[in-house]
ROSE-4610 file (N, C-alpha, C; in Angstrom, 1 decimal, always signed):
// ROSE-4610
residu = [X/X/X/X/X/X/X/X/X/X/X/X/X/X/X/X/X/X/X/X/X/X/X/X/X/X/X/X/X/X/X/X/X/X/X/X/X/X/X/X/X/X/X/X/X/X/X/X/X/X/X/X/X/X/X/X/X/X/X/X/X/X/X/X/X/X/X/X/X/X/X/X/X/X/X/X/X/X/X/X/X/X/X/X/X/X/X/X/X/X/X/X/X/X/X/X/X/X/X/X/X/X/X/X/X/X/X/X/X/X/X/X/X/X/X/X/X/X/X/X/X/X/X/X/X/X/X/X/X/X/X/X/X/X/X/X/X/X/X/X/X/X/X/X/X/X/X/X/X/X/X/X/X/X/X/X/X/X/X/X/X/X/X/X/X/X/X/X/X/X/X/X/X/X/X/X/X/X/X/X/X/X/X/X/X/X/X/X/X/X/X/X/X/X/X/X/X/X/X/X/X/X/X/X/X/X/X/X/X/X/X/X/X/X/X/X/X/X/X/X/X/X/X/X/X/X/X/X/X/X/X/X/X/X/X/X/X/X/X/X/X/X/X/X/X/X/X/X/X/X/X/X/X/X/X/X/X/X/X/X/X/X/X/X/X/X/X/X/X/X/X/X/X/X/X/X/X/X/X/X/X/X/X/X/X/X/X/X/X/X/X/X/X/X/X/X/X/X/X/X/X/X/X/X/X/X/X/X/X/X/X/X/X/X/X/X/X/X/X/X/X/X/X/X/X/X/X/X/X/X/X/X/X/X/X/X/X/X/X/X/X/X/X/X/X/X/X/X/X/X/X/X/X/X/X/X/X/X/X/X/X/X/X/X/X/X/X/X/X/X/X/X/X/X/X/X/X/X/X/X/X/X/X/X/X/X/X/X/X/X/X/X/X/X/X/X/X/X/X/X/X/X/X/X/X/X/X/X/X/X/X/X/X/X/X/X/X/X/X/X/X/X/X/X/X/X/X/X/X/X/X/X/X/X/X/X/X/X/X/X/X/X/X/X/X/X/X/X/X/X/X/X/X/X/X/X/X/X/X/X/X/X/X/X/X/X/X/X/X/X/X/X/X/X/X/X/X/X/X/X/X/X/X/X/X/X/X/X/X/X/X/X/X/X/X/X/X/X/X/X/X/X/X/X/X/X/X/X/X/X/X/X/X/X/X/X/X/X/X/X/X/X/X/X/X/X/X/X/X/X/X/X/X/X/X/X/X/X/X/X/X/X/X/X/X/X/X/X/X/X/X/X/X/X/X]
num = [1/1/1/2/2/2/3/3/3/4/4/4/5/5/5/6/6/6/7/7/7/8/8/8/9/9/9/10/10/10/11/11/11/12/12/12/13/13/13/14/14/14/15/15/15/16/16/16/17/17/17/18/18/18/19/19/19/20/20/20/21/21/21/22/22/22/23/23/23/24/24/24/25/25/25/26/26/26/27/27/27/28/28/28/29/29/29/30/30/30/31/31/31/32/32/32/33/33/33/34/34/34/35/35/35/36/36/36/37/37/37/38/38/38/39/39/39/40/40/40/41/41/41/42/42/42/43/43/43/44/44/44/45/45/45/46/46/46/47/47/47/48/48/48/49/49/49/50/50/50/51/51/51/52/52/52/53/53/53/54/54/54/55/55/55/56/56/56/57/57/57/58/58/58/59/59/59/60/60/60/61/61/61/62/62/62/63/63/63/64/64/64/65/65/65/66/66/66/67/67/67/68/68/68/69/69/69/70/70/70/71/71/71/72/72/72/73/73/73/74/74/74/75/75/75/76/76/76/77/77/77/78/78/78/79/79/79/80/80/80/81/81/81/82/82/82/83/83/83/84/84/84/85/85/85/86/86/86/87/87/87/88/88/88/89/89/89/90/90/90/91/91/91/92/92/92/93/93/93/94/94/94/95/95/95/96/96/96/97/97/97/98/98/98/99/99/99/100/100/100/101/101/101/102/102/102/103/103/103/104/104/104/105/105/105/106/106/106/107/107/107/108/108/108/109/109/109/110/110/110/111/111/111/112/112/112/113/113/113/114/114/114/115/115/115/116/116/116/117/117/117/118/118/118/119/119/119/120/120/120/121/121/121/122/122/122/123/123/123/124/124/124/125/125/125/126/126/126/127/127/127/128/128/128/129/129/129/130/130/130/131/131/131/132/132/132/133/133/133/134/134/134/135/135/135/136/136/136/137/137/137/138/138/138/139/139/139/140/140/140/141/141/141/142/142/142/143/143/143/144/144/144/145/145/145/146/146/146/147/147/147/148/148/148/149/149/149/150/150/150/151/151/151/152/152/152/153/153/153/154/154/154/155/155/155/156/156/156/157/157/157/158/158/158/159/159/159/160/160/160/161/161/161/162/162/162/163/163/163/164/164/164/165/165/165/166/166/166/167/167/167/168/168/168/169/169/169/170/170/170/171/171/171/172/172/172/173/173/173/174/174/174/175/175/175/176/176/176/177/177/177/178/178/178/179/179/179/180/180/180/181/181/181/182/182/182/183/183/183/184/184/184/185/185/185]
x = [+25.0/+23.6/+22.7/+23.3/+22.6/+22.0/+22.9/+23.4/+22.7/+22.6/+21.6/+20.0/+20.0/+18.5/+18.3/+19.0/+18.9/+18.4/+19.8/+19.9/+18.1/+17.9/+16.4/+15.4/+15.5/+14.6/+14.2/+15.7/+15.9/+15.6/+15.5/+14.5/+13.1/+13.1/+11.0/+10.7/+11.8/+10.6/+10.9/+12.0/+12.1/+11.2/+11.2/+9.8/+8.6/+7.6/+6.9/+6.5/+7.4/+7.5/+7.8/+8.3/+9.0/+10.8/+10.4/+12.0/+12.5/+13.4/+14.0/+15.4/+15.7/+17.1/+17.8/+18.7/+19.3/+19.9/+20.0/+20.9/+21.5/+22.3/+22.6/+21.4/+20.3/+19.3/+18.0/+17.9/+17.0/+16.4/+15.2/+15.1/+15.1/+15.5/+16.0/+14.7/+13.7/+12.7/+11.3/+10.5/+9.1/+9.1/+9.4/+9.9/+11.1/+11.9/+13.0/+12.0/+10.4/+10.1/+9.5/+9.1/+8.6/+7.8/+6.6/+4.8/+4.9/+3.5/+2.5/+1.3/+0.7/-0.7/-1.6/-3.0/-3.8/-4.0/-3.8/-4.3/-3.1/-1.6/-0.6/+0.5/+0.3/+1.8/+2.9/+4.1/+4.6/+4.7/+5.0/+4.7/+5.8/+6.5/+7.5/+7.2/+7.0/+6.7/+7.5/+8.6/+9.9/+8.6/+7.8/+7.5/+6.6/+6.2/+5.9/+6.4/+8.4/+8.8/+8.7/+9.1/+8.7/+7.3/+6.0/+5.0/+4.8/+3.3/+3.1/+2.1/+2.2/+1.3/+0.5/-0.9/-1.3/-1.7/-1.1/-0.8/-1.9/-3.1/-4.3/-4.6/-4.5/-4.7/-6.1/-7.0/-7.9/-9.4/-10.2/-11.0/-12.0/-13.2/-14.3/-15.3/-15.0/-16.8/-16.0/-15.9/-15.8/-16.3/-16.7/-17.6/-16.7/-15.6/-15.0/-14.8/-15.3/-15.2/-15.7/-16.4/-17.2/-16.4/-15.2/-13.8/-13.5/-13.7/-13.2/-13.8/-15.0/-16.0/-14.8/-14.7/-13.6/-12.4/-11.8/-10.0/-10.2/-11.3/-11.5/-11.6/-12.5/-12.5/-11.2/-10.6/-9.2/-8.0/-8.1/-7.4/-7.4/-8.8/-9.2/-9.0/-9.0/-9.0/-7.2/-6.4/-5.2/-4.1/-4.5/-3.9/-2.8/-3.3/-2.8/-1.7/-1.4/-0.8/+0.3/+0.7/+1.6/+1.2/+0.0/-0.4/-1.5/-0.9/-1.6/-2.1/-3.4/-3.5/-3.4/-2.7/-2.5/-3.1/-3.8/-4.2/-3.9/-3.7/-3.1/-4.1/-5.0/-6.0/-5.3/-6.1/-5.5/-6.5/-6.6/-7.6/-7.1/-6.2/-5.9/-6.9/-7.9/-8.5/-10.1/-10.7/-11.9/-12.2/-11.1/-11.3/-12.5/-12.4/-13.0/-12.7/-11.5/-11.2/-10.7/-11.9/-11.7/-11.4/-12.1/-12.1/-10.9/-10.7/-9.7/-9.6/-8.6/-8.0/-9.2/-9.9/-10.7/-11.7/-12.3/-13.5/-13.0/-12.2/-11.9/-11.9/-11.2/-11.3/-12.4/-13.6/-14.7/-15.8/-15.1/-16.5/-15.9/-14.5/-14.0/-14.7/-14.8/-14.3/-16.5/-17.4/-18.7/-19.6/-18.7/-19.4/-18.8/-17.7/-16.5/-15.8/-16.4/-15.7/-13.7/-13.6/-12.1/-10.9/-10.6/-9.2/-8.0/-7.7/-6.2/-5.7/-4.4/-3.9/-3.7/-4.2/-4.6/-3.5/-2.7/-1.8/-2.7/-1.5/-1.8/-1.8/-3.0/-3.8/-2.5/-2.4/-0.7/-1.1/-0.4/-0.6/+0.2/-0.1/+0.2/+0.8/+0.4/+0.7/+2.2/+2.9/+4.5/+4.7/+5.3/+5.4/+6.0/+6.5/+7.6/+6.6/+5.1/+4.5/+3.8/+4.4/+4.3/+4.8/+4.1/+4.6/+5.7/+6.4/+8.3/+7.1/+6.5/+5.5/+5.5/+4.3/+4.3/+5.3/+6.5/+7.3/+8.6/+8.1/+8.8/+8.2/+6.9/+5.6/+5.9/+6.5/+5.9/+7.3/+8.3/+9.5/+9.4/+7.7/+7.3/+7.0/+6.8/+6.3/+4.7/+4.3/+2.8/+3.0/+1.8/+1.1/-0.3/-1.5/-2.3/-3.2/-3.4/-4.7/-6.2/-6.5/-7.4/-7.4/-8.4/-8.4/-8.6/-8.0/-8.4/-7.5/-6.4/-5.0/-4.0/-3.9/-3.5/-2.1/-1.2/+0.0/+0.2/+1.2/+1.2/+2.8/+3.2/+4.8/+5.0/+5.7/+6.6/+7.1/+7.3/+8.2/+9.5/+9.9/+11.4/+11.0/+9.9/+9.6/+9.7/+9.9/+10.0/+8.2/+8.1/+6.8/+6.8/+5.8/+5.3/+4.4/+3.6/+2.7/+1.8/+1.1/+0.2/-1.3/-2.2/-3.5/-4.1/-4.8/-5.6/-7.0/-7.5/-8.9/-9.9/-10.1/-11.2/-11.2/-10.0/-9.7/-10.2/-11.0/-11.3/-10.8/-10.7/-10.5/-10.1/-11.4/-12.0/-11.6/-11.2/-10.1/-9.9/-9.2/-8.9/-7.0/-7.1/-5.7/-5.1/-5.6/-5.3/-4.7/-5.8/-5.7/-4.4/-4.1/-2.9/-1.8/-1.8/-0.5/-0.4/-1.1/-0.6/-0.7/-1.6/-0.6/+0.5/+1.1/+2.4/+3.7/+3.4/+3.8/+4.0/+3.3/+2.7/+4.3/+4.0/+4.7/+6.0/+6.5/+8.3/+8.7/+10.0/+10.5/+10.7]
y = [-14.2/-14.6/-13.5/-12.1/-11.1/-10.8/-11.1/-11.4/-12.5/-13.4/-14.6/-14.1/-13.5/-13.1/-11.7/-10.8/-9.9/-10.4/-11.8/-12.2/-13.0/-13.7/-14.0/-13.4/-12.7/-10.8/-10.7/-10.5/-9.7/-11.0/-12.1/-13.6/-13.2/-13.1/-13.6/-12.0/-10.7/-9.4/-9.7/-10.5/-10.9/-11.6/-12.7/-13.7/-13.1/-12.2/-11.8/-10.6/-9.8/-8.9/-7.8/-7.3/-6.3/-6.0/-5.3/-4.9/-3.8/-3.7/-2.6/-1.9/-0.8/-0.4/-0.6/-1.8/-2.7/-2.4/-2.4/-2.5/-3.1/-3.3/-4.2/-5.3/-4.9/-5.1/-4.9/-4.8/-4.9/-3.6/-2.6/-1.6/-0.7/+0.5/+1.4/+2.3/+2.3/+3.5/+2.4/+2.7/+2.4/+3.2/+4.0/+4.4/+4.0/+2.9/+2.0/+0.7/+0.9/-0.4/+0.3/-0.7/-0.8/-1.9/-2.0/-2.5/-2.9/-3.1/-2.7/-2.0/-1.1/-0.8/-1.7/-1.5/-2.8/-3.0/-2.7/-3.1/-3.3/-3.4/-4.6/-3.1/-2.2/-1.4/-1.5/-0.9/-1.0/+0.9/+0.4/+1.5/+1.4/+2.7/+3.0/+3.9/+2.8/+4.0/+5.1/+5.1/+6.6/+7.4/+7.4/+8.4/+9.1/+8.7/+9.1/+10.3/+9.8/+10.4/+11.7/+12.2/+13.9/+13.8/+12.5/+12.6/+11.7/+12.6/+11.3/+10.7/+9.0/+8.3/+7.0/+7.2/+6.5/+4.9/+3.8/+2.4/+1.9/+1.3/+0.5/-0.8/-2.1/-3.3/-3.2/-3.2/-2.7/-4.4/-4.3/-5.6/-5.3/-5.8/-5.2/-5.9/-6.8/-7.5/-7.5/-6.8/-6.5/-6.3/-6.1/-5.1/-3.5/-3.8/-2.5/-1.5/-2.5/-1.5/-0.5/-0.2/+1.2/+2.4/+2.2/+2.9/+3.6/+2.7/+3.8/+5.1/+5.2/+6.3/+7.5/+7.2/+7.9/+8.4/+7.2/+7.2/+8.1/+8.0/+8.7/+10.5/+10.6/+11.7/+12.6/+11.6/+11.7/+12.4/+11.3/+11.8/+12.7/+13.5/+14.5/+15.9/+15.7/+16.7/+17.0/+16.1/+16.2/+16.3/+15.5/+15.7/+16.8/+18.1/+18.9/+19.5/+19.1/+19.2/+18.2/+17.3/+16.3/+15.1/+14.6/+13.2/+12.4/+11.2/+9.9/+9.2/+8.5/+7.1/+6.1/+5.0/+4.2/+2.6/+2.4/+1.1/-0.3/-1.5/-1.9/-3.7/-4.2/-4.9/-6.4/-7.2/-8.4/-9.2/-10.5/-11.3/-12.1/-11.8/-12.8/-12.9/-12.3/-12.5/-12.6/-13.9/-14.1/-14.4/-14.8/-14.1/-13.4/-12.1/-11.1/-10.5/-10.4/-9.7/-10.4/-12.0/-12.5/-12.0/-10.7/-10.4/-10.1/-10.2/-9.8/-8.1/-8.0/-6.6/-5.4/-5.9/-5.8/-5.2/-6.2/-6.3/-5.3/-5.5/-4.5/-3.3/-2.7/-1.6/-0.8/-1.2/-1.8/-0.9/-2.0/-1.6/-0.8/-0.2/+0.8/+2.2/+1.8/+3.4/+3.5/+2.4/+2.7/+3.0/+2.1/+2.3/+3.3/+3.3/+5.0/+5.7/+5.6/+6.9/+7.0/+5.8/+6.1/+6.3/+7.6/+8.2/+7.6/+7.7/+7.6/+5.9/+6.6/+4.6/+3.8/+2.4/+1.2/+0.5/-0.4/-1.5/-2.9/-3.5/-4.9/-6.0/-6.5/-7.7/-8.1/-7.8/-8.2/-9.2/-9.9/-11.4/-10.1/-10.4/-9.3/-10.5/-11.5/-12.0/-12.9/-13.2/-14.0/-15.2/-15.6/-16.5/-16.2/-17.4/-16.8/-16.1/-15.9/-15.4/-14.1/-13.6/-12.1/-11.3/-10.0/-9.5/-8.6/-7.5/-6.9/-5.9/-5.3/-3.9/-4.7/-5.7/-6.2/-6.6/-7.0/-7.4/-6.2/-5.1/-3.8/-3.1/-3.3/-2.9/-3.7/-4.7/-5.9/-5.4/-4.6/-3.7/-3.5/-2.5/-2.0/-2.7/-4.0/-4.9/-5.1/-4.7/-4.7/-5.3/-6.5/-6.3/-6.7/-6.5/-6.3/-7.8/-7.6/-8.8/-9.1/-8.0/-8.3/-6.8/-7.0/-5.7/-4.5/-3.2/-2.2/-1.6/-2.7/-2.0/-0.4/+0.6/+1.7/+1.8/+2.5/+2.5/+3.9/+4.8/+6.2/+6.3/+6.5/+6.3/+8.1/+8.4/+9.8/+10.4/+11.6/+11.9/+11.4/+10.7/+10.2/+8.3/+8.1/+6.3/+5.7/+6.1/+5.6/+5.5/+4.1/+4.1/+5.1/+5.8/+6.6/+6.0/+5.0/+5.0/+3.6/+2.9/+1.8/+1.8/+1.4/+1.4/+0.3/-0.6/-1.4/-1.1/-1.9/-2.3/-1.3/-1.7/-0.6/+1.1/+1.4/+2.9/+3.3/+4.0/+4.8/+5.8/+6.2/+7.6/+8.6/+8.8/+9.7/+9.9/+9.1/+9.0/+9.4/+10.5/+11.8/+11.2/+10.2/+9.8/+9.6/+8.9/+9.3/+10.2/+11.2/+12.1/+12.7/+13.0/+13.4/+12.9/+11.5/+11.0/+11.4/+11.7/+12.2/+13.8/+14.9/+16.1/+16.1/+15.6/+15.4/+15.3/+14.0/+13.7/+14.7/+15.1/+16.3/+17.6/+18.1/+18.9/+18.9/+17.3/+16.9/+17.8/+18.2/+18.5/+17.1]
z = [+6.1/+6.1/+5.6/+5.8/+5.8/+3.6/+3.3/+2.2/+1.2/+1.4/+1.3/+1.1/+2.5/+3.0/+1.6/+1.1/+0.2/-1.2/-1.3/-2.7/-3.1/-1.7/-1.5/-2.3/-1.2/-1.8/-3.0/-3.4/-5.0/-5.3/-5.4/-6.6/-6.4/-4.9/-5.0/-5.5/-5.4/-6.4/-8.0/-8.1/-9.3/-10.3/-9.4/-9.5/-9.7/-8.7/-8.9/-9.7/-10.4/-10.6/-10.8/-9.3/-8.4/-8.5/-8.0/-8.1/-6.8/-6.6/-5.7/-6.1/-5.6/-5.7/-4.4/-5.1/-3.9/-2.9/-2.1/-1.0/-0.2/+1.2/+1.9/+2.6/+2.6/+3.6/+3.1/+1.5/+0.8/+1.0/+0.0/+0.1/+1.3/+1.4/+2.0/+2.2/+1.6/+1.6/+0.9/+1.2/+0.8/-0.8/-1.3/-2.3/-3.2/-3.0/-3.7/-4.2/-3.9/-4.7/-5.5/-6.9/-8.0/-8.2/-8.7/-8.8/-10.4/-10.4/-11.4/-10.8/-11.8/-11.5/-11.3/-11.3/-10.8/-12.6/-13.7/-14.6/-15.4/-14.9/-15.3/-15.7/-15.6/-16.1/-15.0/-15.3/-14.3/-13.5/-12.2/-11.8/-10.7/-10.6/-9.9/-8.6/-7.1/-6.6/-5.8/-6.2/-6.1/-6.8/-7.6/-8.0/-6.7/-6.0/-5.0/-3.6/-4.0/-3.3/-2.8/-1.8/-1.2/-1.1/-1.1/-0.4/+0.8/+1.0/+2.6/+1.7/+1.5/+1.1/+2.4/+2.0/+3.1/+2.5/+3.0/+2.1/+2.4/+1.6/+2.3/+1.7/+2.5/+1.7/+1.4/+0.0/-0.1/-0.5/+0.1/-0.8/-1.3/-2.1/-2.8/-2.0/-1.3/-0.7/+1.0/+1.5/+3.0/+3.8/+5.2/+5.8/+6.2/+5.9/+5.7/+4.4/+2.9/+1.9/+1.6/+2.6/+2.4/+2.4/+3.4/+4.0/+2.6/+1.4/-0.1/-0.4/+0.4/+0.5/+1.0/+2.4/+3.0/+2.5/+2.1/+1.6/+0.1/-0.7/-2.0/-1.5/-0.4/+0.4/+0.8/+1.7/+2.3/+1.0/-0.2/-1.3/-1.9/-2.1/-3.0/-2.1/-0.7/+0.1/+0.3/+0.4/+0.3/-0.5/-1.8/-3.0/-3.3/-3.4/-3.9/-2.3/-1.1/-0.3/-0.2/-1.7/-1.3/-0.7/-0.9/-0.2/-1.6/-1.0/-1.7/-1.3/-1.5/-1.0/-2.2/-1.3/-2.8/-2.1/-3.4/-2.9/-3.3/-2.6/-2.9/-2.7/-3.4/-3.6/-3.0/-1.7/-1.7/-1.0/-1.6/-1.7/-0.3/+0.8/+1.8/+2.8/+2.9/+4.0/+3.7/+4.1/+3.8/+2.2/+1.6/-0.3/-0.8/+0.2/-0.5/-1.5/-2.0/-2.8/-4.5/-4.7/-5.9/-7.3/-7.3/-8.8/-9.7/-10.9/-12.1/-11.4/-12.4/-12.1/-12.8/-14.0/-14.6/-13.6/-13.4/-12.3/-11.1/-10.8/-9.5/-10.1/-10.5/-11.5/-11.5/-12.1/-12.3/-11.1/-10.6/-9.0/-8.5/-8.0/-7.7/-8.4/-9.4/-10.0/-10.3/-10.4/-10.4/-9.0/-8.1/-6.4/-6.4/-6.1/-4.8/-5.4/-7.7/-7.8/-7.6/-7.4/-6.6/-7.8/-7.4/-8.6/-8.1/-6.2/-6.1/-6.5/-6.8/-7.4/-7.2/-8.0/-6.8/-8.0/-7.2/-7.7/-8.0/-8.4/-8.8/-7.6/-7.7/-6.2/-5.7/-4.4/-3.4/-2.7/-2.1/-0.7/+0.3/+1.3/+3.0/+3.6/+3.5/+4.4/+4.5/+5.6/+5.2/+4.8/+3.9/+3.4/+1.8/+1.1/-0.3/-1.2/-1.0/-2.0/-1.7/-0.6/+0.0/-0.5/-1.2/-1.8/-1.7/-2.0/-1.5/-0.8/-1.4/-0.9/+0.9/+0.8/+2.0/+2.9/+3.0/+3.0/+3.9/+2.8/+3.8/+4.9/+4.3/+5.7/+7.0/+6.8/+7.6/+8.5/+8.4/+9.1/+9.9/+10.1/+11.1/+12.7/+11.9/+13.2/+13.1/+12.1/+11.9/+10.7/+10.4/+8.7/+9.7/+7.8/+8.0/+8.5/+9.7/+10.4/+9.7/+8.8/+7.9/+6.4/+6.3/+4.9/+5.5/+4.7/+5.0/+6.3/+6.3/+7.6/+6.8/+7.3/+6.6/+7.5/+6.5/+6.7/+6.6/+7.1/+6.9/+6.6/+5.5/+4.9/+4.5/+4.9/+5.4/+4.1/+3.9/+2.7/+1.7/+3.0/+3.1/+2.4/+2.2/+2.2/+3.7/+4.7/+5.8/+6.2/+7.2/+7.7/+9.4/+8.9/+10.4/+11.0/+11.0/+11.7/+10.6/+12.0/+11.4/+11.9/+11.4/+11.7/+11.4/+12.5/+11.8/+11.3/+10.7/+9.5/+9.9/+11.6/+12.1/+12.5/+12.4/+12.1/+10.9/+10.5/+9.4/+9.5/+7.8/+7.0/+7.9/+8.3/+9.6/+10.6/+10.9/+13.0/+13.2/+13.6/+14.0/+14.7/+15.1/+15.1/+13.5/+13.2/+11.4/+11.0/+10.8/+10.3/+11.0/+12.3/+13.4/+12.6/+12.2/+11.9/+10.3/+9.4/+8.3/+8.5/+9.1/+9.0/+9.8/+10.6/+10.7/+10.1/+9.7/+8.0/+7.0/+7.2/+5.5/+6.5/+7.2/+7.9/+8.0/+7.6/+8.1/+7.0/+7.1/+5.6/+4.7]
């Protein structure tokens, strides 16, 4: 069965795009998948590996998208210590998040300025059109209940820690859970 449930896997990242380096149980690390950027390249995020990346479903008409104010903050302060935020645009909740990759792009980078990397518009939520990114998150026993849920994934690709929508940047539990992170070997 277990097997089945893999071969699954490996169609719907197929399907959509994605990919992983396979295993018995489907990727092994939050870093064994592979994307696109939000403007269609492909993007491997192993490149990531040996950092702490903080995962955020991100939307453009929110009452939480101001949070990019923060997370652009968060990134530029951390960056150069081995940390990322990566974002990851998804229209499931409220369809806030209608626009082209274009458009997002767009108002990202004219409102909040935002450098760290944002992928291609994901579904969070379960079901066959859930994206593999979501899909490994969802491991934890958490996915996101609305926009703006952050994830704190370890050096290793492993998830350390989940946060929902109303936690900001700022939290001080947050922040706890990524210098930790940053600290593991």
């Amino acid at each position: 069965m277990m097997a089945m449930r893999t071969d699954a896997f490996a169609i719907v990242c197929f399907v959509l795009g994605f990919s992983f380096v396979s295993g018995a149980a489907g990727p092994a690390s939050f870093y064994d998948l592979k994307t696109q950027t939000l403007l269609g390249k492909p993007a491997d995020l192993g490149d990531y590996r040996g950092k702490v990346a903080l995962v955020v479903n991100v939307a453009s008409y929110c009452g939480y998208t101001p949070q990019y104010k923060g997370l652009e903050a968060l990134h530029r302060e951390l960056k150069d210590k081995g940390f990322a935020v990566l974002g990851f645009p998804s229209n499931d909740f409220g369809e806030q998040e209608p626009g082209t990759a274009e458009e997002i792009a767009t108002f990202c980078k004219r409102t909040y300025d935002v450098t760290f990397p944002m992928f291609s518009k994901v579904v969070t939520r379960p079901g066959r059109d859930q994206s593999p990114v979501y899909s490994y998150l969802g491991t934890s026993g958490h996915l996101p209940a609305w926009n703006f849920a952050k994830y704190v994934i370890g050096k290793d690709g492993r998830i350390r820690a989940f946060f929902p929508s109303e936690v900001t940047p700022e939290d001080p539990k947050l922040r706890r859970a990524i210098a930790d992170a940053l600290k593991e070997p």
